[in-house]
C-alpha positions as CSV (number, residue, x, y, z in Angstrom):
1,X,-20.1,-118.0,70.2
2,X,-19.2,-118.9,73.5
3,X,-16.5,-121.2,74.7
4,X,-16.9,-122.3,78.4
5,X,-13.5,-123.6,78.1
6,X,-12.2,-120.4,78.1
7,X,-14.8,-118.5,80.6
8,X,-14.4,-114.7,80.1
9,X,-12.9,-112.5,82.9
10,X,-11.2,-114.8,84.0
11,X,-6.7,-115.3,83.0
12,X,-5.7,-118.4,81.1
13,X,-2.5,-119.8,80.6
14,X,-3.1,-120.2,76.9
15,X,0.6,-122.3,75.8
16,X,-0.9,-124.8,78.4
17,X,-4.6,-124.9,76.7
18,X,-3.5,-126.8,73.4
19,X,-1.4,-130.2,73.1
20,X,1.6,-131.4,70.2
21,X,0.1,-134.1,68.9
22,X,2.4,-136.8,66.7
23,X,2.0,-135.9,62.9
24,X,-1.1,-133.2,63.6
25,X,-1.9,-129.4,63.9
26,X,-4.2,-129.2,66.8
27,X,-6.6,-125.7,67.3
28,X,-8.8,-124.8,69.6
29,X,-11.6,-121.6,69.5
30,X,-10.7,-119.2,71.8
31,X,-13.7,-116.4,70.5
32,X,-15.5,-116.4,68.0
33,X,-18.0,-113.8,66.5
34,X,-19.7,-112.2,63.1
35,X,-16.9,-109.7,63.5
36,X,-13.8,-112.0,64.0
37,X,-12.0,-114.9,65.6
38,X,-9.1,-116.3,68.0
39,X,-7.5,-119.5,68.0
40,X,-5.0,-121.3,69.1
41,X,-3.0,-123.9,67.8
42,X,-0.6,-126.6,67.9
43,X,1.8,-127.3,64.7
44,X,3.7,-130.9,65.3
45,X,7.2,-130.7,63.4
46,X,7.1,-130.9,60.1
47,X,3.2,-129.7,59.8
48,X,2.0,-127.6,57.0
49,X,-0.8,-125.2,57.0
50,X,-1.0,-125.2,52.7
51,X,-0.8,-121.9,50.7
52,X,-4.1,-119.9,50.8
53,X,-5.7,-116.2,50.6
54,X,-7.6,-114.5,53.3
55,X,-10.1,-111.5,52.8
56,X,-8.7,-110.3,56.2
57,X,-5.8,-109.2,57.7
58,X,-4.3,-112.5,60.2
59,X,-2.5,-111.5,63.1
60,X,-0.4,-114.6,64.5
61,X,1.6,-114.3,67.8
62,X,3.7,-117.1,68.4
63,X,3.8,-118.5,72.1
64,X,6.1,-121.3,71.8
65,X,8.6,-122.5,69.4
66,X,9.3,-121.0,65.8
67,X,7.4,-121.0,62.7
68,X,8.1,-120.1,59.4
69,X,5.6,-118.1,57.7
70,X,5.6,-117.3,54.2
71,X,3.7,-114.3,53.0
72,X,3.8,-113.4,49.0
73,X,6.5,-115.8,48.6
74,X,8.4,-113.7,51.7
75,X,9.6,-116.1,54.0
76,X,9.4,-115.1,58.1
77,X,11.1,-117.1,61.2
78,X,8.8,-116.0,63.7
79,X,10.1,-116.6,67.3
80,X,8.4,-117.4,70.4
81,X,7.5,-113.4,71.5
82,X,7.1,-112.5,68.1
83,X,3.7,-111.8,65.8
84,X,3.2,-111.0,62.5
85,X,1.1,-109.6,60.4
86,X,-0.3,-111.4,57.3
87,X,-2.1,-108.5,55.0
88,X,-5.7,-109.9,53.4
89,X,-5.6,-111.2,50.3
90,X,-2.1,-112.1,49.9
91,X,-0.7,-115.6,49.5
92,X,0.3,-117.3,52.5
93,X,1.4,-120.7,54.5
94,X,2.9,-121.9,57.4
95,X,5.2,-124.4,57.9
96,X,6.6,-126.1,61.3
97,X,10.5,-126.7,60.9
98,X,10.2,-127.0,64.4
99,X,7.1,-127.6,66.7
100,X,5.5,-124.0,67.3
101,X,2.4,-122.9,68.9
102,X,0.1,-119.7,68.2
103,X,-2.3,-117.6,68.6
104,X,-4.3,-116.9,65.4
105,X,-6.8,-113.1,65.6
106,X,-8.7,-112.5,62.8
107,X,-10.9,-109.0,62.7
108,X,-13.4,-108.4,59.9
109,X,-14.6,-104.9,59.7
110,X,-17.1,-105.5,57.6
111,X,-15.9,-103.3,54.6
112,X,-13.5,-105.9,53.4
113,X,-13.4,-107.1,49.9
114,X,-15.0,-110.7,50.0
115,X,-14.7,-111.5,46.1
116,X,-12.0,-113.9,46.2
């Protein structure tokens, strides 16, 4: 799927391509296709992705700010500069102690276990 907001071959400034807005968590598509996806979000202070499982490995890259990301009951400060990897199918959630914004890649290989 196309987004024309982001035309291809073409550089983005992508911290300036999604807004904080009061109380929410804000993404926006960057790519998406059968074989994986890019977002980008906005997490507002206090803002809580809840606990869930993924049949892929998440990739998130934070571009501004500091999240705290806990993986199997792991918890992560992530800094602006820094990504982590979340492994598929392990328990997981994000929380904003302070506002934070991200880049989310998701790759499906197709030989994933989907069962869960």
């Amino acid at each position: 799927m196309d987004h024309p907001d982001f035309e291809k071959s073409l550089p983005h400034v992508l911290v300036d391509s999604v807004e904080y807005v009061s109380g929410s968590v804000v993404t926006r598509s960057i790519l998406s296709q059968n074989t994986g996806s890019v977002s980008l979000s906005s997490f507002d202070l206090g803002e809580i992705q809840a606990a869930k499982y993924s049949p892929f490995d998440h990739l998130i890259e934070i571009i501004e700010g500091e999240a705290s990301i806990t993986i199997d009951d792991q918890l992560n400060t992530v800094e602006t500069g820094q990504a982590i990897i979340i492994p598929a199918h392990v328990k997981h959630w994000i929380k904003a102690d302070k506002r934070f914004k991200m880049i989310s890649t998701h790759i499906k290989s197709g030989y994933e276990d989907i069962s869960i």
